[in-house]
C-alpha positions as a printed Julia matrix, in Angstrom:
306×3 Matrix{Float64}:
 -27.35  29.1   -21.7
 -30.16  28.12  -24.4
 -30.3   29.61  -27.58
 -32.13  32.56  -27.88
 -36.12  32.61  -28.13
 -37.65  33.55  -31.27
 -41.2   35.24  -32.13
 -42.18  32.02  -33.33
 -40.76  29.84  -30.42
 -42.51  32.17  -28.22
 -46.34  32.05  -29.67
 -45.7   28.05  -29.57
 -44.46  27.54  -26.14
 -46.9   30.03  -24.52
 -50.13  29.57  -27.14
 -49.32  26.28  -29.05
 -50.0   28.49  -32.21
 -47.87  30.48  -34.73
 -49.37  33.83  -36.01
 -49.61  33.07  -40.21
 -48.17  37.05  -41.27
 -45.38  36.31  -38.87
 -43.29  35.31  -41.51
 -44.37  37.6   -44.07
 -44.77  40.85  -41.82
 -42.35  43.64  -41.93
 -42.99  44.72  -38.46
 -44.82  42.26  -35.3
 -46.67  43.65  -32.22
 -49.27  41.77  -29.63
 -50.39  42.62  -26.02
 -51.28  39.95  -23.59
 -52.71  40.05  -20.0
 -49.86  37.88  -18.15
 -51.94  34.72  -16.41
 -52.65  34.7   -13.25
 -50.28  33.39  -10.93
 -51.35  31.72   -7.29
 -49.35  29.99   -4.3
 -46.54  28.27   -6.4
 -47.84  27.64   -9.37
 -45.96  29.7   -12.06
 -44.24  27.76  -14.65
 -40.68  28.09  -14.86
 -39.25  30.19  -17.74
 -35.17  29.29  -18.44
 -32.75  32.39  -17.78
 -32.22  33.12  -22.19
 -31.9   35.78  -24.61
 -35.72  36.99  -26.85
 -35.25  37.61  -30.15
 -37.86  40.44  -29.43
 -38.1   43.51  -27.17
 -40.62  43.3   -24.54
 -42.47  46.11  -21.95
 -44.32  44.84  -19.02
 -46.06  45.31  -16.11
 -46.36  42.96  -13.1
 -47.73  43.2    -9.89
 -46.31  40.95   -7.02
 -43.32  40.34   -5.48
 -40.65  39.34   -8.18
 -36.56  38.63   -7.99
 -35.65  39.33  -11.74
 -31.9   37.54  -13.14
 -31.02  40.04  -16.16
 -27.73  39.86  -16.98
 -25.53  39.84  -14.52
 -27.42  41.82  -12.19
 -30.16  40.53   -9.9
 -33.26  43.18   -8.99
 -35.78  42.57   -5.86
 -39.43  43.86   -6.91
 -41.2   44.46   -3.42
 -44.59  44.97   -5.05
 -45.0   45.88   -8.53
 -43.02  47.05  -11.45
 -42.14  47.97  -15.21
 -39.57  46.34  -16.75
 -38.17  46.67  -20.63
 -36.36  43.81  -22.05
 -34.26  43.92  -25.27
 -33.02  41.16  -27.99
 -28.93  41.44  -26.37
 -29.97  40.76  -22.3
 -30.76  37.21  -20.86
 -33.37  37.16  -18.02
 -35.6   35.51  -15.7
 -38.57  36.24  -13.36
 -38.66  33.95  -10.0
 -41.91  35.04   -9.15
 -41.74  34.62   -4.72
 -44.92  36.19   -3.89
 -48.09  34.52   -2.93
 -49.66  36.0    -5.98
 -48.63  37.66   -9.54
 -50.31  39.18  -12.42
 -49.96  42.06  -14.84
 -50.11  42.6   -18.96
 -47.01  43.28  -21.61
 -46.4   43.78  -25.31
 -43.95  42.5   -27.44
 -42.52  43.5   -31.06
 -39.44  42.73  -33.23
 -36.9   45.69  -34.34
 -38.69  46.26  -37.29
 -41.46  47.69  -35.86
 -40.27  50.53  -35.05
 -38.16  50.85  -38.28
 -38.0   54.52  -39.36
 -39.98  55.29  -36.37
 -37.19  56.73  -33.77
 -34.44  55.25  -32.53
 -35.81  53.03  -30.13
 -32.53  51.0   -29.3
 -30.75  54.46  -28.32
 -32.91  54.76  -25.18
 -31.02  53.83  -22.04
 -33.83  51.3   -21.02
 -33.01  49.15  -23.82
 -29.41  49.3   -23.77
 -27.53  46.24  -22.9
 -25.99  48.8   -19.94
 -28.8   50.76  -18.92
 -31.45  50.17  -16.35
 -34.39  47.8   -17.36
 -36.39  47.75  -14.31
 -38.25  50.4   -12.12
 -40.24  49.69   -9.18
 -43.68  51.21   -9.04
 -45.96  53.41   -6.21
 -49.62  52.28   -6.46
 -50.48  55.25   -8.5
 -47.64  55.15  -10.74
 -48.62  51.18  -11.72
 -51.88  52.66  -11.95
 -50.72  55.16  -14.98
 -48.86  52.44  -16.32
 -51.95  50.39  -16.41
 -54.07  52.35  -17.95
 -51.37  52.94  -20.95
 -51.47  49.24  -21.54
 -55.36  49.33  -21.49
 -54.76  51.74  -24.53
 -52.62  49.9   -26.09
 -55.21  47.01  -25.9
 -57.89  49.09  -27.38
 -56.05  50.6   -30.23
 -54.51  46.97  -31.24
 -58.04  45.95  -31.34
 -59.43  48.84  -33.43
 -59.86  49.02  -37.02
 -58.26  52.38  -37.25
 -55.85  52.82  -40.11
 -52.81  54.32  -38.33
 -53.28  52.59  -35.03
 -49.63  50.67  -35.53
 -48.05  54.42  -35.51
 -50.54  54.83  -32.46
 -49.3   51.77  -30.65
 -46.04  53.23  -31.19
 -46.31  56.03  -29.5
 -47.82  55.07  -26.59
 -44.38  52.34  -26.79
 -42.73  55.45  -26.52
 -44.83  56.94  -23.59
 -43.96  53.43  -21.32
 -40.02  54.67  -22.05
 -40.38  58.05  -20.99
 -42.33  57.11  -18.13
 -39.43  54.32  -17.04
 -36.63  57.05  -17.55
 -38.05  59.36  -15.27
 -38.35  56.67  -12.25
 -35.58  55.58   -9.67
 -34.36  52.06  -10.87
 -35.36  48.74   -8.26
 -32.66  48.02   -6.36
 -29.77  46.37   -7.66
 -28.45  43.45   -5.14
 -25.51  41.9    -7.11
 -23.85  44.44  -10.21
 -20.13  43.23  -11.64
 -18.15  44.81  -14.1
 -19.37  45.39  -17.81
 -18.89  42.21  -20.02
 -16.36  42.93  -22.98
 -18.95  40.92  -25.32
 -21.75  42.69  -24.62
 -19.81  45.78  -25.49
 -18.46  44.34  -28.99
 -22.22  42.89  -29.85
 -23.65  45.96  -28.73
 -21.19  48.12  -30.92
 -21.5   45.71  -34.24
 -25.31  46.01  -34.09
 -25.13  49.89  -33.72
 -23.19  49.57  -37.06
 -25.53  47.32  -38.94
 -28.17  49.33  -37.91
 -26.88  52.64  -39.07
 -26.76  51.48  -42.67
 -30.54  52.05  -42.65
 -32.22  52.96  -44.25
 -31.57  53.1   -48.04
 -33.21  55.94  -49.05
 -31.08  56.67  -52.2
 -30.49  54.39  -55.39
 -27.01  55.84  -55.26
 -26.08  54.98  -52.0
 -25.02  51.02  -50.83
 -24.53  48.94  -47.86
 -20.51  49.15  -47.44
 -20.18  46.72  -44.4
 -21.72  43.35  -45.55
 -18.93  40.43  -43.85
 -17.98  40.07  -40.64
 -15.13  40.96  -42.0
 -15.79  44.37  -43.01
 -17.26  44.75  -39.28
 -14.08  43.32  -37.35
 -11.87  45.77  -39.72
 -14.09  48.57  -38.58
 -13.75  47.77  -34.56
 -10.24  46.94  -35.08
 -10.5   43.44  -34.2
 -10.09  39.93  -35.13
 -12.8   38.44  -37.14
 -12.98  36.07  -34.7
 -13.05  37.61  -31.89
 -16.16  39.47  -32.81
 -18.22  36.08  -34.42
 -17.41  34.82  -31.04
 -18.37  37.75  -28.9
 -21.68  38.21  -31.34
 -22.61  34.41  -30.8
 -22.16  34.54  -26.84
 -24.67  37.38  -26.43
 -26.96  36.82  -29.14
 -27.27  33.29  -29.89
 -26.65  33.73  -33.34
 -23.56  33.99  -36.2
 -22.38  37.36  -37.38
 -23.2   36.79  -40.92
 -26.56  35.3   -40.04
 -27.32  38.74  -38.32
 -26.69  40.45  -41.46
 -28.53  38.29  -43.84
 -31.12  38.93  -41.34
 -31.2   42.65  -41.49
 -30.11  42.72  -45.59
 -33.74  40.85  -45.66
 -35.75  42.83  -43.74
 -34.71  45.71  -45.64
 -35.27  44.43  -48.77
 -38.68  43.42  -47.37
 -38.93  47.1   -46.93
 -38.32  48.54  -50.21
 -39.52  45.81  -52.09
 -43.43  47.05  -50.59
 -42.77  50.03  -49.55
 -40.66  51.76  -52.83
 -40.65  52.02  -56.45
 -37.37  50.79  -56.86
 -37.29  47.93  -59.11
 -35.24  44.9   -58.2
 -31.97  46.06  -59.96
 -31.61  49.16  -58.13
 -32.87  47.04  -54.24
 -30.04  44.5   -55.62
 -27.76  47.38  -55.5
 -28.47  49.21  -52.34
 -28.35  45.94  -50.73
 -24.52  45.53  -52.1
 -25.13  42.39  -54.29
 -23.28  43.02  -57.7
 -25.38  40.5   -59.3
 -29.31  41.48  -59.41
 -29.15  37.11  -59.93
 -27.15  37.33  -56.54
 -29.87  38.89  -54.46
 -32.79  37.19  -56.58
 -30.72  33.69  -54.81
 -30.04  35.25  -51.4
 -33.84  36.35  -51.13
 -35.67  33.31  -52.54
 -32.59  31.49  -49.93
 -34.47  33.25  -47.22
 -38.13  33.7   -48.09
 -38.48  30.49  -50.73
 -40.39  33.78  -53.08
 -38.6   35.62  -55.47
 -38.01  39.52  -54.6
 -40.54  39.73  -57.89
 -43.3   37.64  -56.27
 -43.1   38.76  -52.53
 -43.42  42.46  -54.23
 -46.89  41.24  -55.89
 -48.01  39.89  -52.47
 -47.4   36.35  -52.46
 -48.01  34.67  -49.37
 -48.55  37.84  -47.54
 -51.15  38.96  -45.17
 -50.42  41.87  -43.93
 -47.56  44.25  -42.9
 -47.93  45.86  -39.23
């Protein structure tokens, strides 16, 4: 299987372009109408991991390869894809079309829990067929979304959030597609899945007192009662990426976080963060970002935080 598909990877292979604040962003979100689709001419998307969650809606007939289960769409449908899941769309209709969003984890940081809902879960259901009226509700929540993203409004991120929220809701309460092939729960998934719960509950650092405690893999395997390398290889099968680089990830994007969003100053981030050197996290972030924690706080190379 390939590696997994980044934001960036993503905006080049579908636009040829890269989005400047990508890098710089705490939090990404963008809607797009899905092209048109007509008598075999659909280009061919490998089966892979996102690095992003993404909610859509397509009309036309559809056999969808997530995971290990495959789903027949007879019409239309709304499916939620997360960062952990592999998956493909063989469109088999004569025609296809619809409109989806996409945004990284951070988007929703300190903004619900948005990876406890069953639709995103590595084990819960990710696609739901649609009547004609219900795509038509769906619709018409996307068409909102498109018209808040495009407004100047000053809490229209919170906005698109919500309505995020509504698509979710709206899933949960549907009967799932039909399932044609289901076998039994991968033990991977389940370690991956339960590591990232983990990191993720370390967050956010809202106290200079408090500190990350699990930083290693390490610390992690000790905590699921593992081998060390049992999890790295469990964590690099479903996600595409190393166990430490997962945490160096999320250490970044939090202190991202409270570098614009806090008065901390650097010592006390350094600390939160678990670095027992401030010089140890000044090297880990410029490592990451090529800015110093000092100089991404003052806005450098910034253009805007969604």
């Amino acid at each position: 299987m390939e590696k997994s598909e980044s934001l960036e990877e993503f905006y080049k292979r579908k636009f040829n372009w890269i989005p400047e604040s990508l890098k710089n962003e705490i939090g990404h979100f963008n809607i797009f109408s899905l092209e048109p689709y007509l008598n075999g001419e659909w280009k061919t998307v490998p089966y892979r991991r996102r690095d992003f969650y993404k909610v859509m809606l397509v009309r036309g007939a559809s056999r969808v390869h997530y995971a290990d289960r495959v789903y027949e769409i007879q019409k239309q449908a709304l499916s939620f894809s997360n960062p952990l899941v592999p998956y493909k769309w063989d469109h088999i209709g004569a025609h296809s079309s619809g409109i989806y969003c996409i945004f990284n984890p951070h988007f929703f940081m300190n903004f619900g829990q948005i990876q406890q809902y069953e639709v995103f879960q590595p084990n819960g259901t990710h696609i739901f067929e649609l009547s004609d009226s219900e795509a038509v509700e769906v619709e018409n929540l996307f068409e909102k979304m498109k018209v808040e993203f495009a407004s100047e409004y000053k809490y229209k991120y919170d906005r698109l959030r919500n309505l995020v929220f509504e698509l979710i809701h709206f899933g949960m309460k549907l009967q799932p597609a039909e399932v044609q092939q289901t076998q039994h729960g991968n033990a991977s998934l389940r370690i991956a899945s339960i590591f990232l719960e983990l990191l993720e509950r370390q967050f956010p650092i809202d106290d200079t007192h408090k500190t990350v405690g699990l930083r290693s893999p390490s610390d992690f395997a000790d905590q699921l009662n593992i081998h060390v390398n049992h999890l790295n290889r469990a964590v690099k099968e479903m996600t595409g990426k190393t166990t430490s680089q997962l945490i160096a990830d999320r250490l970044v994007q939090e202190s991202k976080i409270l570098l614009r969003q806090s008065s901390w100053n650097v010592s006390e981030i350094a600390f939160g963060l678990g670095f027992t050197e401030v010089t140890h996290f000044n090297n880990f972030f410029k490592k990451h970002l090529k800015l110093s924690p000092t100089q991404f706080r003052k806005g450098a190379g910034s253009t805007g935080i969604a």
